[in-house]
C-alpha positions as CSV (number, residue, x, y, z in Angstrom):
1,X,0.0,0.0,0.0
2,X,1.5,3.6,-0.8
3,X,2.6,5.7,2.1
4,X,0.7,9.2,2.6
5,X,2.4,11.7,4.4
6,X,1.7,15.6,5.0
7,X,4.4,18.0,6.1
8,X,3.9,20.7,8.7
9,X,4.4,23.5,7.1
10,X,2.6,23.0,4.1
11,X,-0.7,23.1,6.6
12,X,1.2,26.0,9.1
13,X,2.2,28.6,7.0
14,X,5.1,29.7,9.2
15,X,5.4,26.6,11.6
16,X,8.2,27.2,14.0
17,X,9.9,24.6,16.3
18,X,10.3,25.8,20.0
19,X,13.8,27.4,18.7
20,X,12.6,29.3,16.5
21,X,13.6,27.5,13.3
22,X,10.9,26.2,10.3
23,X,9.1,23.3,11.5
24,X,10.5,20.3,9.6
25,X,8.1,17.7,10.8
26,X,6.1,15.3,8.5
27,X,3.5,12.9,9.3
28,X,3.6,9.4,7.4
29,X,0.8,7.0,7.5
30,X,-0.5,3.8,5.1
31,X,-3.8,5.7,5.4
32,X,-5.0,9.3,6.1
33,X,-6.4,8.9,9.4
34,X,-2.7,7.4,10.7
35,X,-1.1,10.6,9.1
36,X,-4.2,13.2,10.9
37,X,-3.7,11.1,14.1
38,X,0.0,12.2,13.9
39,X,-0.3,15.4,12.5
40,X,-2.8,16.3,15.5
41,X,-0.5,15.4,18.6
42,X,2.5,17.1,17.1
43,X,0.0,20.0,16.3
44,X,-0.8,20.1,20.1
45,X,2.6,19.1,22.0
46,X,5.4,21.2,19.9
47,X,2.5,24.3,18.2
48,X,-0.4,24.3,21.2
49,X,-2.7,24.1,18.2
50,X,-5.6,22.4,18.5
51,X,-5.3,20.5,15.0
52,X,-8.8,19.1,14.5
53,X,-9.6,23.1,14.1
54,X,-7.3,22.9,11.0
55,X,-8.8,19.4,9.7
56,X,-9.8,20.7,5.8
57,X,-6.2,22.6,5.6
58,X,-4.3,19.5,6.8
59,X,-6.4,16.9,4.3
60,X,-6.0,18.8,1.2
61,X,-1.6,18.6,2.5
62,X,-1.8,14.8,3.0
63,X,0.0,13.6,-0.3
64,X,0.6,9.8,-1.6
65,X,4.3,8.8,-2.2
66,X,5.3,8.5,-5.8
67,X,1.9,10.2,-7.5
68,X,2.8,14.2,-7.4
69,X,2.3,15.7,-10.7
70,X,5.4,18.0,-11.6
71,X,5.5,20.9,-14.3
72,X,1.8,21.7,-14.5
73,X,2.6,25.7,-13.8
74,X,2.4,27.6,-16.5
75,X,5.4,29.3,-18.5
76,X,5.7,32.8,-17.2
């Protein structure tokens, strides 16, 4: 089964870790409730967000492995 992951700053614009750096934390899961379950306790113990407020931001971040589509922006 392909791996789903979502990575904290995609759903955080501007995620910080407790020093002060960009948050480089990313959830993986075989499903997307394993990768919200995740994504909601680091969401709570390292931001003091309460991540189920966030839920429709954090499912449209949760990817699959291997199935992102690259060079569908336009020439500018």
């Amino acid at each position: 089964m392909p791996q789903m992951y979502a990575r904290c700053n995609n759903f955080m614009s501007g995620a910080a870790s407790a020093v002060g750096v960009n948050c480089k934390f990313i959830a993986i899961g075989e499903n997307e409730d394993e990768v919200l379950d995740q994504v909601y306790d680091h969401l709570g113990s390292i931001h003091n967000v309460d991540g189920k407020e966030l839920t429709n931001n954090i499912k449209r971040c949760i990817f699959t492995r291997g199935t992102k589509v690259f060079g569908t922006r336009g020439h500018g």
